[in-house]
N, C-alpha and C positions, 0 to 999 in steps of 0.2 A: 504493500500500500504506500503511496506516496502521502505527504505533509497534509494537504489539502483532504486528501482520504480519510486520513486517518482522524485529522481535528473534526469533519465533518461528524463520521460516528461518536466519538467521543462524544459530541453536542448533544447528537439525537438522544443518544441513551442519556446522557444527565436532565435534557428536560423531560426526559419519559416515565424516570425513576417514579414507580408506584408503590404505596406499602405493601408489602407480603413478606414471607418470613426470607431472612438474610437481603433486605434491600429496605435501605431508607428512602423517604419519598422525597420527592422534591419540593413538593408543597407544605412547609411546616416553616417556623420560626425559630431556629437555632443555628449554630456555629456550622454544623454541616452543611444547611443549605447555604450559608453566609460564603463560604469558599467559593463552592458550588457559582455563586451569582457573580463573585468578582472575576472568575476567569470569564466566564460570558460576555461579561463588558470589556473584556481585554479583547478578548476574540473578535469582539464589535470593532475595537479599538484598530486593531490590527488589518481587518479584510474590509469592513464596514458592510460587511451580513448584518440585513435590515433586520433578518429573524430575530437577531439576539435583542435588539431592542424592543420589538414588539413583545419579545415572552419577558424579559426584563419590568418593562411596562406594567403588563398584563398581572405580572407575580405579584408585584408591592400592589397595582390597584386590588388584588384577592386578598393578599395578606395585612397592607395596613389598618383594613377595617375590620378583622377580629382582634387587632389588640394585642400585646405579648409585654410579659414582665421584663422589666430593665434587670439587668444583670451581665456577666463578664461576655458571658458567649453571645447573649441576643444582641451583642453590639455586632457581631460579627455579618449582620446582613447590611447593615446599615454603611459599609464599606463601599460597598456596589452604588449606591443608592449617591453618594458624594460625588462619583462620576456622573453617572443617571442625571441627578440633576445638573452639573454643567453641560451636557449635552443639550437636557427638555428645557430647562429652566421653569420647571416647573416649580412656582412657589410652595406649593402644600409639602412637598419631597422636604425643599430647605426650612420649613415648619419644624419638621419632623427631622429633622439633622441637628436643628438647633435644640429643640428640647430635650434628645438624647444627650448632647454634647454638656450641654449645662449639667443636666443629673452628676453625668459623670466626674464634671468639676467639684463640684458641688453637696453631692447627697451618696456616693459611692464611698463601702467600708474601705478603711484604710488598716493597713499593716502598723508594724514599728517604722518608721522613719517616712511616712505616708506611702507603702507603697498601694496598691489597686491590689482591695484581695480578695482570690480568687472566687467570688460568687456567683453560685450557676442555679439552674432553673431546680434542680433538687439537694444540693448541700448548698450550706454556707461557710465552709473550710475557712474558721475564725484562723485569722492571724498567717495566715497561707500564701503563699505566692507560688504560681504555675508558671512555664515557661509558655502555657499554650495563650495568654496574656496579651503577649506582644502584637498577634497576629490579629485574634480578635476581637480586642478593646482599642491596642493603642495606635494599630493603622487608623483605624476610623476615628481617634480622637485628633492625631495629626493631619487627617485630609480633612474634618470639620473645621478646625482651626484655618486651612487656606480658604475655603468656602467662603465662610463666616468671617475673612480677615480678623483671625483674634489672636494673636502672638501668643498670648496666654496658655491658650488652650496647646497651642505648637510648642512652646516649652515642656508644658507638663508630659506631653509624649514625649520629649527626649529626655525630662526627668526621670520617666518611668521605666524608659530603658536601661539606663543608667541604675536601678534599683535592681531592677533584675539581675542585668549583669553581675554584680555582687554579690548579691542571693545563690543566684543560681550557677554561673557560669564556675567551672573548677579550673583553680588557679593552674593544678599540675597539666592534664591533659588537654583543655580548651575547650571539652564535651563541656554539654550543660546537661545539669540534672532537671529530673521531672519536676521535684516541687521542692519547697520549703515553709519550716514555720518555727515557729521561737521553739515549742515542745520537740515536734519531730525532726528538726535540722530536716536533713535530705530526704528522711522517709527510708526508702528501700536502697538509696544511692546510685538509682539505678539510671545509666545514657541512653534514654529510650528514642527510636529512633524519629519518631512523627514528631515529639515534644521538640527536637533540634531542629529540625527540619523547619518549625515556626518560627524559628530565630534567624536559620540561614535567609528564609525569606523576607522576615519584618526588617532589619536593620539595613537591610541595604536601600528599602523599598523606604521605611522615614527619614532616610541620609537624601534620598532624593524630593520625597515632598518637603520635607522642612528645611527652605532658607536661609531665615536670618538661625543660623547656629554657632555658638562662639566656636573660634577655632582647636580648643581645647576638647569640650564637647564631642567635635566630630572626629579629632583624634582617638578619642576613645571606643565612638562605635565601632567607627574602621579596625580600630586593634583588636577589638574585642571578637567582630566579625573574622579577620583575616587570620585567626589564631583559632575561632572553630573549625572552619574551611582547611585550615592546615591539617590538624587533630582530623576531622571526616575521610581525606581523601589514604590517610594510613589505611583506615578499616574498610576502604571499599574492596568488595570482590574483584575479582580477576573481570570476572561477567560483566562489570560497571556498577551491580546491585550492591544495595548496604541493607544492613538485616533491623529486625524491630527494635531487638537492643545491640545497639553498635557494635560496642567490642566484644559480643559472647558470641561464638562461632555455633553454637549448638541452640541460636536461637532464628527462626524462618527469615527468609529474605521477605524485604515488607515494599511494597511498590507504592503506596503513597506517599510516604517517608522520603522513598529514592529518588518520586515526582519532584518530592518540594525541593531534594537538594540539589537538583540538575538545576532548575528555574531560578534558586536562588543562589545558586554560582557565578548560575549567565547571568541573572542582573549584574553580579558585582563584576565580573569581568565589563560590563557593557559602561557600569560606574565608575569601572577603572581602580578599585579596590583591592582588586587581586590580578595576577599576569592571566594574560590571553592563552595561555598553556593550560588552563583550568577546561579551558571548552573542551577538550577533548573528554575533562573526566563526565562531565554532562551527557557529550555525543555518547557516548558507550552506554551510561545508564539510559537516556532516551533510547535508543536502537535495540538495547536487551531486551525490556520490557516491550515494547511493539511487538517482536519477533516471537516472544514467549510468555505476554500474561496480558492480551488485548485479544478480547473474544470479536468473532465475525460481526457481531452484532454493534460493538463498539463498548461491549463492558471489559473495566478495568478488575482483572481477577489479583488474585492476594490481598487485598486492602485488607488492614485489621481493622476491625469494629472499635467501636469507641471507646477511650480507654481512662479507668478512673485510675486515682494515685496508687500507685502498687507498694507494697512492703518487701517484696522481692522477686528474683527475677523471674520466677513461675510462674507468677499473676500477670507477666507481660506475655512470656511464654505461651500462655492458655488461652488470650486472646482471639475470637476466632474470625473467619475471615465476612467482608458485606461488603454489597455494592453499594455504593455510596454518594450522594453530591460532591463530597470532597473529594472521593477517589480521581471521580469523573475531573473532576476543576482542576487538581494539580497535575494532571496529566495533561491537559488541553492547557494549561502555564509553561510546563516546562517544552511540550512541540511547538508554541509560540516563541520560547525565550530562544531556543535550541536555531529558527529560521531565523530569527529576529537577530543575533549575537552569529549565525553563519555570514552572512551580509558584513557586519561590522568585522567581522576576525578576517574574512578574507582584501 
């Protein structure tokens, strides 16, 4: 299958996804679908396929009028929705960007040192901080802030990045761990491989919405970035694949994990972050997965099902596999970034 081929399937099956057992649907309000919709408008971005925008459209006009509880992950639709409307200009959208936006400033639990903790639609993991964070609270706190011209708001995401990092990220290897909290330090201490995989993509991706950032600041994301990237590309397979937990070889190769980290390599190659010699570790894991875990249909197989904080590395282990909005999204990310960054490398 060629590029064109392959993102086309990819599309169909993620806007098809219906519930049934092992398939999350597409039409719901949470973090899965939230991926789900930002590669769409990437793909919009990229081809300008009118479809994406119509089913784009069509999804917030269904979903904004049932209503959904504020918390870490339901920020995560709302990322799509900060493009969306600078394309529509549709005011009701930037209503609705602003009011999330403020919550978040404003009325969201804080950690020790204020970091954003991690509160989701069924726990409320007092004193907590997730790595899965970055991707779907604090993109969309940082592209609200360009919206909305609010500096404010564009600081606090690279505050919040900067909270993580220390939390989370391990000073020896560069991997980041799953979670943290004052009681349980790192939990299991486990390098799981979707939780990093939100880091490789969010930090490169607020290095380029946010601006005005002192030069300090963005030294740090960039190291911080350029030293997991490092750490990642040790543990990749021969095949291009990286497994659910990173460095344990007895644990499954994971394909959306592998998605995010092709896509969020090319960004940073494309940012200029890391050398252009990184594309190739992208190309290999893009071309593995095509060749060996992309059904005719256009579904993305291996994806692990969603995954709470584990105590150790069996709980990741046991994970089992779903098709999924996000499986769908970061693969249709990373064969955009993979054409997108061949263009620029050659």
């Amino acid at each position: 299958m060629d590029k064109t081929e392959v993102l086309n399937k990819l599309y169909e099956r993620l806007t098809a996804l219906e519930e049934d057992e092992g398939i999350t649907p597409v039409y719901r309000w949470e973090w899965e679908q939230g991926v789900g919709l930002f590669s769409i408008y990437k793909l919009y971005e990229a081809t300008g396929d009118k479809r994406c925008l119509e089913f784009l459209n069509g999804w917030y006009e269904k979903m904004l009028g049932k209503g959904f509880d504020k918390n870490i992950n339901t920020m995560s639709p709302l990322l799509a929705l900060t493009y969306l409307y600078e394309a529509e200009k549709n005011t009701d959208y930037l209503e609705v960007i602003k009011e999330n936006a403020e919550w978040l400033m404003n009325k969201m639990p804080r950690t020790v040192e204020g970091g954003m903790q991690h509160l989701t639609t069924h726990t409320i993991n007092n004193d907590q901080l997730w790595a899965d964070t970055l991707f779907m609270t604090i993109l969309f706190l940082a592209r609200a802030g360009m919206v909305l011209n609010n500096q404010k708001m564009q600081d606090e995401a690279v505050y919040q990045t900067i909270i993580h990092i220390k939390y989370l990220s391990d000073c020896e290897s560069g991997l980041w761990y799953h979670g943290w909290s004052l009681t349980e330090r790192h939990f299991g201490g486990i390098f799981w491989g979707r939780g990093n995989c939100w880091i490789t993509i969010a930090i490169p991706e607020i290095l380029t919405i946010v601006e005005e950032i002192s030069m300090t600041d963005r030294r740090l994301l960039e190291e911080a970035y350029k030293r997991q990237v490092g750490a990642l590309i040790k543990y990749q397979d021969i095949s291009g694949m990286w497994r659910t937990i990173i460095n344990d070889e007895d644990s499954y190769f994971e394909t959306s994990a592998t998605a995010g980290f092709a896509y969020g390599i090319l960004t940073g190659v494309k940012y200029g972050a890391i050398d252009k010699s990184h594309y190739l570790n992208s190309y290999m894991a893009v071309r593995y997965i095509v060749s060996n875990y992309l059904g005719e249909d256009g579904s993305l197989k291996q994806v692990s099902a969603g995954t709470a904080m584990g105590y150790d590395s069996e709980h990741y282990k046991n994970i089992g596999f779903c098709q999924t909005p996000y499986g769908q999204g970061l693969m249709i990310l990373a064969v955009l970034a993979l054409e997108d960054t061949e263009k620029f490398y050659n």
